[in-house]
VOGU-3710 file (C-alpha; in Angstrom, 3 decimals, decimal comma):
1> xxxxxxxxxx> -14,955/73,913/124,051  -13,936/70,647/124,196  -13,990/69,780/120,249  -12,193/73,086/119,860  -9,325/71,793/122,236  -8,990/68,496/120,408  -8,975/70,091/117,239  -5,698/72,401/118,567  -4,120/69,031/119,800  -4,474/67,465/116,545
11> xxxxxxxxxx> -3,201/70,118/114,805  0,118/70,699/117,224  0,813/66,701/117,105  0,750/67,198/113,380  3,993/69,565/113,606  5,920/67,606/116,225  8,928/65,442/114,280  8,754/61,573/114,237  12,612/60,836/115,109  11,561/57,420/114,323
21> xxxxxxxxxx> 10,802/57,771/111,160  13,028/60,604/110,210  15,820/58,452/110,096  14,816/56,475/106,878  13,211/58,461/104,613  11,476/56,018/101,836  12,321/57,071/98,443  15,497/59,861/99,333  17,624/57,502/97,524  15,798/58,150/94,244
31> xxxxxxxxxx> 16,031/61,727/94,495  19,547/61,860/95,395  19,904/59,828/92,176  17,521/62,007/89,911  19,664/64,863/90,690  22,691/63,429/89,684  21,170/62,214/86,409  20,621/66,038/86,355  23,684/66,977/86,520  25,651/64,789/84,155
41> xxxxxxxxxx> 23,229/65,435/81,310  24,151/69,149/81,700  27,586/68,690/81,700  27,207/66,328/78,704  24,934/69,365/77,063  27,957/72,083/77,744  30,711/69,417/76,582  28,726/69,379/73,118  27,453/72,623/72,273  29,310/75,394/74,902
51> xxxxxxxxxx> 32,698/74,300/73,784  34,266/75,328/70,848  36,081/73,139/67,740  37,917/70,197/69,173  41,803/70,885/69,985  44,274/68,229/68,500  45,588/65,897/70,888  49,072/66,722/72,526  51,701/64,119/71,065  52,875/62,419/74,333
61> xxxxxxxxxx> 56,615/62,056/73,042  57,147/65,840/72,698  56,011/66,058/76,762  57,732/63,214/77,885  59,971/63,867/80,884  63,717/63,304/80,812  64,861/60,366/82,948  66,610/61,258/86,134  69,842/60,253/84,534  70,207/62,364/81,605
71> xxxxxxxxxx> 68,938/65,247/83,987  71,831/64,580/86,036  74,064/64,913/83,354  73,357/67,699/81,688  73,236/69,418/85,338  76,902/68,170/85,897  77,523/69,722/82,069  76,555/72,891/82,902  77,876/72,537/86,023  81,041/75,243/86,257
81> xxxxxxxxxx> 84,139/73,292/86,143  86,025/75,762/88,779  84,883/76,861/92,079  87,812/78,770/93,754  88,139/82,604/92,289  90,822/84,670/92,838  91,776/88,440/91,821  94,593/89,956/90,753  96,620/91,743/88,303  98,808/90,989/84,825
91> xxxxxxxxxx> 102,133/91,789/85,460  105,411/91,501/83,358  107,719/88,736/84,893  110,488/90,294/82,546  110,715/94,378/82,950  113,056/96,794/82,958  113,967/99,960/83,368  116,491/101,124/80,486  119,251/103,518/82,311  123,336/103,851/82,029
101> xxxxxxxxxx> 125,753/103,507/84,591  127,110/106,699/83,548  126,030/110,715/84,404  125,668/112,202/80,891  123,186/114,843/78,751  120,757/112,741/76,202  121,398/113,841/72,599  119,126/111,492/71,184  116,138/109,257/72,262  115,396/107,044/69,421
111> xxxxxxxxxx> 111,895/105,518/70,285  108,317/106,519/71,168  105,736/104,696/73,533  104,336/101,345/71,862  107,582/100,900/69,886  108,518/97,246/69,733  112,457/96,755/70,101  114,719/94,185/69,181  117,899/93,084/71,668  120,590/95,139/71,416
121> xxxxxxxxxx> 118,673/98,046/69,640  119,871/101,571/70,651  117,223/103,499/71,955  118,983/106,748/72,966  122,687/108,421/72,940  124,419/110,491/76,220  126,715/113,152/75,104  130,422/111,129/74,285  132,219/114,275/72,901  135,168/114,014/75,548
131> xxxxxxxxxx> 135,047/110,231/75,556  135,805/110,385/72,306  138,072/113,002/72,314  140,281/110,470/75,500  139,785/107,566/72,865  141,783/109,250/69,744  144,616/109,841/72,398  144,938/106,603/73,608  144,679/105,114/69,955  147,616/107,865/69,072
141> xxxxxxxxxx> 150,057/106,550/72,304  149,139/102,908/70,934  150,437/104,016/67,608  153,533/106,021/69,258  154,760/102,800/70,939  154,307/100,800/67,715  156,405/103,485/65,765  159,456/103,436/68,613  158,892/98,939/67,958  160,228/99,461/64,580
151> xxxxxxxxxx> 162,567/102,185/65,148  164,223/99,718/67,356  163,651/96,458/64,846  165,377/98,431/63,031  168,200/99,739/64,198  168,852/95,982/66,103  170,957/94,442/62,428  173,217/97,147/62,176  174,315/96,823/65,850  174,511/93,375/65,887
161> xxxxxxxxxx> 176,604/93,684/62,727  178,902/96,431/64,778  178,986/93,506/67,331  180,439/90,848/64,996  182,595/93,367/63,163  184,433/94,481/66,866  184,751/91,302/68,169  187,074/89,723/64,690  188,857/93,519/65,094  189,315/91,898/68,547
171> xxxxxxxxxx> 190,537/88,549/67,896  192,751/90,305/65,467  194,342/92,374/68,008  193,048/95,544/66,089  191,423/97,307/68,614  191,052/97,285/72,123  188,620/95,099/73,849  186,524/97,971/75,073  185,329/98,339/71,416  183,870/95,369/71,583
181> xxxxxxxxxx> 181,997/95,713/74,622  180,532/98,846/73,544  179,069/97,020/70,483  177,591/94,559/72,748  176,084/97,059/75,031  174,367/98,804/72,191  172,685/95,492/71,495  171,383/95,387/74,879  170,314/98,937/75,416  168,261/98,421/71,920
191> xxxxxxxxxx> 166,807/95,048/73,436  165,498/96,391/76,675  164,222/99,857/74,364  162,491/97,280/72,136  160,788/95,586/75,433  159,550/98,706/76,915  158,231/99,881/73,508  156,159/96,597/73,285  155,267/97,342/77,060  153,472/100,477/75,731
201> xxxxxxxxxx> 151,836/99,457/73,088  149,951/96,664/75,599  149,401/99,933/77,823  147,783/101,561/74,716  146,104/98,866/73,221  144,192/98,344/77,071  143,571/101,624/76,899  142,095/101,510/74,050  140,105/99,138/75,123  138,879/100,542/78,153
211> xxxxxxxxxx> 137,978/103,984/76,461  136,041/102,067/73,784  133,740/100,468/76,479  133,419/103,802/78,638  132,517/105,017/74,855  130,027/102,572/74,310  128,410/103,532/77,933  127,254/106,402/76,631  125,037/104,541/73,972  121,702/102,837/75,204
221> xxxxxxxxxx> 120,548/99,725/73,926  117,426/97,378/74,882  118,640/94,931/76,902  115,900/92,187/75,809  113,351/92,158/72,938  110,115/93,941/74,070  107,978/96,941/73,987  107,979/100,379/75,423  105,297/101,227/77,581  107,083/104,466/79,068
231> xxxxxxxxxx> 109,482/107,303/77,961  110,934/108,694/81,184  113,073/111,426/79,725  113,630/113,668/76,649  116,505/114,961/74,346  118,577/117,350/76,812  118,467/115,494/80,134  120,620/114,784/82,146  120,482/110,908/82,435  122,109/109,329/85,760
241> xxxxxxxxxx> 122,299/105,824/87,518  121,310/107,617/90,969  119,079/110,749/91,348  120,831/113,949/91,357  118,394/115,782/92,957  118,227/118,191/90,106  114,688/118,815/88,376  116,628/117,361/85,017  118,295/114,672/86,124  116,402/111,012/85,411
251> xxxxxxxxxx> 117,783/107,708/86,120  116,175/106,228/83,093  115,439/106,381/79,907  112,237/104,062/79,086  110,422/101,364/80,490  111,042/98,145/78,870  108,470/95,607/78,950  108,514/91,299/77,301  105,322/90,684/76,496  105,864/87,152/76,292
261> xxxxxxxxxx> 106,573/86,954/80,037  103,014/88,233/81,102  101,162/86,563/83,612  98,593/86,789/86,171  99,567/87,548/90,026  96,892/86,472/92,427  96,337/86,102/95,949  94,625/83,225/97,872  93,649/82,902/101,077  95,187/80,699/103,446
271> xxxxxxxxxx> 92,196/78,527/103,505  92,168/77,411/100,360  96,019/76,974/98,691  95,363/73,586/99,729  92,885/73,492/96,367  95,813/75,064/94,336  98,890/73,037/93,291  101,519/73,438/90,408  100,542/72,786/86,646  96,583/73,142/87,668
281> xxxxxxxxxx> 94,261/74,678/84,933  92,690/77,674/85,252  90,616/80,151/83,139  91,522/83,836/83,119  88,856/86,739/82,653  90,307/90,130/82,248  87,630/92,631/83,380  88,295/94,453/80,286  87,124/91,971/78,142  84,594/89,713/80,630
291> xxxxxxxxxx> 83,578/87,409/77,838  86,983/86,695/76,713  87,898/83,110/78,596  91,726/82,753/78,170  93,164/79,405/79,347  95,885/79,411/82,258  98,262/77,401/84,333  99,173/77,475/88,031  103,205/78,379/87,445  104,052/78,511/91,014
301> xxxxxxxxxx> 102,953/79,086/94,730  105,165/81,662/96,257  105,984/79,981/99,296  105,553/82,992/101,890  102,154/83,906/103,365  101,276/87,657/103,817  100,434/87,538/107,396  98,373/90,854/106,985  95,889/89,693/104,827  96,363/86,044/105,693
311> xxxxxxxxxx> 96,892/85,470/101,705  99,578/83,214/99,401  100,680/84,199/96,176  100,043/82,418/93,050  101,259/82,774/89,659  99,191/81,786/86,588  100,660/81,777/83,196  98,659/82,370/80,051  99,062/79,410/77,268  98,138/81,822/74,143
321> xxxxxxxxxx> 99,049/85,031/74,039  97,025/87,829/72,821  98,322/91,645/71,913  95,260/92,687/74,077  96,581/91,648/77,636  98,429/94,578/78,860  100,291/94,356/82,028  98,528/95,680/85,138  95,273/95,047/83,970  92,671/93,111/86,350
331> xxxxxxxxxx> 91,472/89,916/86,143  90,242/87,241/87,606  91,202/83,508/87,512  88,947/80,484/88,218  90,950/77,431/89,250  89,812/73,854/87,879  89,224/71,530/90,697  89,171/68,338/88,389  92,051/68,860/85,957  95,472/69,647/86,700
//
């Protein structure tokens, strides 16, 4: 019994842990660096039969990183030059609507939509029968008062003749001095005849004149070079300065448009028309042709805030001019912050 509890005391002491020793293990050191002999031959084995042909090295100038100066500057290029948008609207600084001053019927409208019109060109005709018809007569007094002129011209020699003729009968002692007097009073009655006549023909002549104009009323004409956008009436209307209140009557005759006055109305807000000044750039985009960039000037700041929508006016003018702006179409214009 006693060998047998030896023996189990000998054998539990053999699996209790020496901390002592445990601490330094000889010869760990060479394993550690066995195994990592191990492992580089293996990746040295992969690197020369597991990977496939060997790739051509990358040529360092074609990866080389910009410097941070040329990045700078080609951010600053691409940059947008403008910051400040607006919207608004192309609109004709020079319109008009082509009317008389005048109630008359239209006989004749001489133009269609999209017809481009010189100064001065007639575009339609108001009924002048009886303005015509008052012109003839004042042209026939006119030539009445002329005809009585030379009736008188011409009756003035042989009574001054008469004159001289009574007044040597009167020195002679021939006749009476009435005679005389009579001849002298002819003279005068034909003088003051002759005055009048000349009176009337000035009467005629202004009257004349006068009819002529009021004749001329009843002919429209452009009053600038442009193009018509609008036909407001037709061939039987009546045409009037002021609405009649009939379902005929129209107080004009076309809409008259200069296409060289277009330009762009926008409005700004309050906060920012200190950005905007006179003569500053800008690039206009109509939305009906967004890549079209058409370059603009500030023409003027309408100097009157809208207190509704807390917004200033600004005018931009276009500096080419195109045949495909139209007025009232939309854009929108980007004001340059560094040019002006």
């Amino acid at each position: 019994m006693v060998g047998s509890d030896m023996d189990v005391s000998e054998k539990l002491k053999s699996l209790s842990i020496d901390r002592a020793g445990s601490a330094k293990p000889a010869g760990g050191w060479k394993m550690a660096a066995i195994a990592g002999a191990g492992v580089a031959l293996v990746g040295v084995a992969w690197a020369l039969l597991g990977r496939g042909p060997a790739e051509p090295p990358v040529q360092a100038a074609n990866v080389s990183a910009p410097t941070p100066g040329a990045a700078a500057a080609e951010a600053a290029a691409n940059r947008p030059r403008g910051g400040l948008v607006a919207s608004g609207y192309v609109v004709a600084r020079r319109s008009a609507t082509v009317s008389v001053d005048i109630t008359g019927r239209l006989t004749d409208v001489l133009f269609e939509e999209g017809a481009v019109v010189e100064k001065g060109q007639i575009l339609a005709r108001l009924d002048a029968d009886l303005a015509q018809y008052d012109l003839e007569l004042t042209r026939g007094r006119l030539q009445s008062a002329k005809a009585t002129i030379s009736s008188i011209e011409a009756q003035m020699p042989e009574a001054e003749a008469q004159r001289q003729r009574a007044q040597k009968l009167v020195e002679s002692g021939a006749v009476s001095a009435s005679a005389y007097e009579a001849a002298v009073s002819r003279i005068d009655s034909l003088t003051a005849q002759r005055r009048a006549a000349i009176a009337d023909a000035a009467v005629a002549q202004t009257a004349i004149d006068r009819q002529s104009e009021f004749v001329e009323r009843h002919i429209v004409r452009a009053p600038f070079a442009g193009v018509i956008i609008a036909k407001n009436a037709q061939a039987g209307e009546i045409l009037s300065p002021a609405a009649g209140g009939g379902e005929f009557t129209r107080t004009g005759v076309a809409t008259l448009v200069d296409m060289a006055s277009l330009e762009v109305e926008v409005d700004v807000n309050e906060g920012q028309i200190s950005d905007i000044r006179s003569g500053q750039t800008a690039t206009i985009v109509l939305d009906a042709y967004p890549d079209w960039q058409i370059a603009g000037e500030v023409i003027a700041i309408i100097p009157t805030a809208n207190r509704d929508r807390a917004t200033i006016q600004v005018r931009v003018g276009f500096k080419e001019r195109d045949e495909r702006v139209l007025p009232q179409m939309a854009a929108k214009v980007t004001f340059d912050r560094t040019a002006g």
